[in-house]
N, C-alpha and C positions, 0 to 999 in steps of 0.2 A: 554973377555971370552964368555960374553953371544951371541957375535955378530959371534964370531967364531963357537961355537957350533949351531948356527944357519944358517950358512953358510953349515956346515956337515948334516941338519938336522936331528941333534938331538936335538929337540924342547924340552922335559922336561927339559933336562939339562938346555937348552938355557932360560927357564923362571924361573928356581935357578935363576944365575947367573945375568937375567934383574931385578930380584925381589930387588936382592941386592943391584945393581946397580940404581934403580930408588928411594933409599933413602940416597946415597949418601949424601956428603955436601963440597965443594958446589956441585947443581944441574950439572948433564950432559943431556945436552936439549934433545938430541935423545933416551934416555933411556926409556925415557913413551913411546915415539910410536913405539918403536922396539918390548916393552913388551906384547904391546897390540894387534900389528901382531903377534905375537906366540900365546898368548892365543887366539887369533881369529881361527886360523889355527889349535890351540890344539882343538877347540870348546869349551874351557869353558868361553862361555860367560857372564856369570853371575861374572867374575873375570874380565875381560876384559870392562864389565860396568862400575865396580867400578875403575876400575884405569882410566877410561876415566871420571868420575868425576871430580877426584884428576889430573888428565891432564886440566881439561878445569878452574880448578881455579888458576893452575901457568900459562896455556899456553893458556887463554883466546883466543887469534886470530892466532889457529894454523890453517891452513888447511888440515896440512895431521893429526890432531887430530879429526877435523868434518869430513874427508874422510872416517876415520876408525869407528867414532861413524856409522855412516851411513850404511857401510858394517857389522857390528853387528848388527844392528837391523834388518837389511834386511835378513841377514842370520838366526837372532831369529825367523822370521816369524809372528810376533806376531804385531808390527807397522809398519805397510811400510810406511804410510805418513810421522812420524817423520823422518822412512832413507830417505823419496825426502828429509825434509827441512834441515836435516844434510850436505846431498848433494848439496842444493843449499846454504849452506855457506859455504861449502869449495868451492866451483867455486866462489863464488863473493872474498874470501881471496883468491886465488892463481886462474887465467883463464887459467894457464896450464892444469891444470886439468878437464877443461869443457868435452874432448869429453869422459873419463872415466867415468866423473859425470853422463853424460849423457845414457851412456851405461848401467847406473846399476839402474838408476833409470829407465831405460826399466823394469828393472827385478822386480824393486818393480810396475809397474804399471801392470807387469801381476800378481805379488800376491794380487792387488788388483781386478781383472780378469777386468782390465780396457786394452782390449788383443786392441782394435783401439788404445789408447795412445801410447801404448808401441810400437806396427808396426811404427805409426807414428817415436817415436826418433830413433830405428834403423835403418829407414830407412833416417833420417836425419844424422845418422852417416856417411854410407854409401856413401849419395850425397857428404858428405863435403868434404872427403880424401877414394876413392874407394881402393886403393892400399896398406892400412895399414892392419895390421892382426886384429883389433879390427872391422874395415869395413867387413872382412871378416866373424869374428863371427855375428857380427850383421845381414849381410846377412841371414847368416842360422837362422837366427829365424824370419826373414822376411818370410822365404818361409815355415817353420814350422807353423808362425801365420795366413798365407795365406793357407795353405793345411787345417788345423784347422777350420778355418773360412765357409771354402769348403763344408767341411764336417758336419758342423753342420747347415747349411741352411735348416730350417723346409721344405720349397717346391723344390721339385727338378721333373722336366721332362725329358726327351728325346721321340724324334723321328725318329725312323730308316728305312730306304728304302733298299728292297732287291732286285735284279733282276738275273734272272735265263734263261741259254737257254739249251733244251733240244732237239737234234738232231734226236731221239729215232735213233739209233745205237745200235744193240744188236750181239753177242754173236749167230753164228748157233746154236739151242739148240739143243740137243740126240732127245726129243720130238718137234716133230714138233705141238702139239696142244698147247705149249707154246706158240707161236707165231701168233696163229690165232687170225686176228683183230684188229693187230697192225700197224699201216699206218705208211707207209714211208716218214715220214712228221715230220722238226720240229715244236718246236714251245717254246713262249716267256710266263716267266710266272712275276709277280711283285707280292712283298710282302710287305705292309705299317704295321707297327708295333706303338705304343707310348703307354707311360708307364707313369702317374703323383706319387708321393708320399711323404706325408704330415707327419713330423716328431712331435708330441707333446712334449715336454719335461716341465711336471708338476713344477718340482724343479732343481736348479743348480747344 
């Protein structure tokens, strides 16, 4: 019931229903980690902690149990380093799951504004398998963390050259004292421009 009403998403119902089901007797093994994707999804994390406790003392080497610890705390915001090491044990329990592992633990390396880390694994995403849709998101925060990175560079210059040619060509004017003393003649003009500017930023 709870997997159906999950399927519908209708996630309150659907965490009745898991709630019940994960005190079952005997155990049905998928009912923790179904529960604790709804409550993830609902955001109440703080319910989703607790029942990944009571997961990790029946289902000590689950992987998709440290997948989801991980995705909880990353989404708490509050430790990203425990979500990498949640992360790095679900990938060493299940290597299916490496390049997901990898993906998300991008996102905790920008909440810890470790923004080079995290270019790095996306952009390891990307090299590994270009053609997946996971390649794809990663891409775009490759080029977000690169526009980023652009943009907050304390020194930045340019140098610009202009060049002009002026035929003097004019317009018969009404008055003809408009035009007195202006030579039938063109000519070349150049214009060299540069510009430096030094960004301070006191605090983060």
């Amino acid at each position: 019931m709870g997997l159906t009403y999950k399927k519908l998403q209708n996630l309150s119902e659907a965490k009745t229903a898991l709630e019940g089901a994960a005190g079952l007797q005997p155990k049905i093994n998928n009912a923790l980690p179904e529960l604790i994707d709804v409550l993830y999804q609902l955001n109440d994390l703080e319910n989703a902690k607790k029942w990944i406790e009571t997961a990790e003392k029946e289902m000590p080497s689950s992987a998709q149990i440290a997948f989801l610890k991980g995705l909880v705390l990353l989404k708490e915001k509050k430790e990203p380093e425990k979500a990498i090491e949640a992360f790095d044990s679900a990938k060493k329990l299940d290597e299916s799951l490496a390049e997901s592992v990898e993906y998300y633990k991008g996102f905790a390396y920008l909440q810890m504004e470790k923004t080079k880390k995290a270019k790095e694994v996306f952009n390891q995403i990307v090299v590994r398998d270009p053609s997946t849709s996971l390649a794809a998101y990663a891409n775009e925060y490759v080029d977000a963390i690169t526009r980023k990175e652009k943009a907050e560079q304390p020194l930045r210059a340019n140098i610009a050259f202009a060049m002009q040619y002026d035929d003097n060509v004019i317009l018969k004017p009404q008055d003809d004292q408009l035009s007195i003393g202006i030579p039938d003649k063109g000519d070349w003009r150049q214009t060299y421009t540069g510009q430096a500017e030094y960004n301070y930023k006191p605090v983060d």
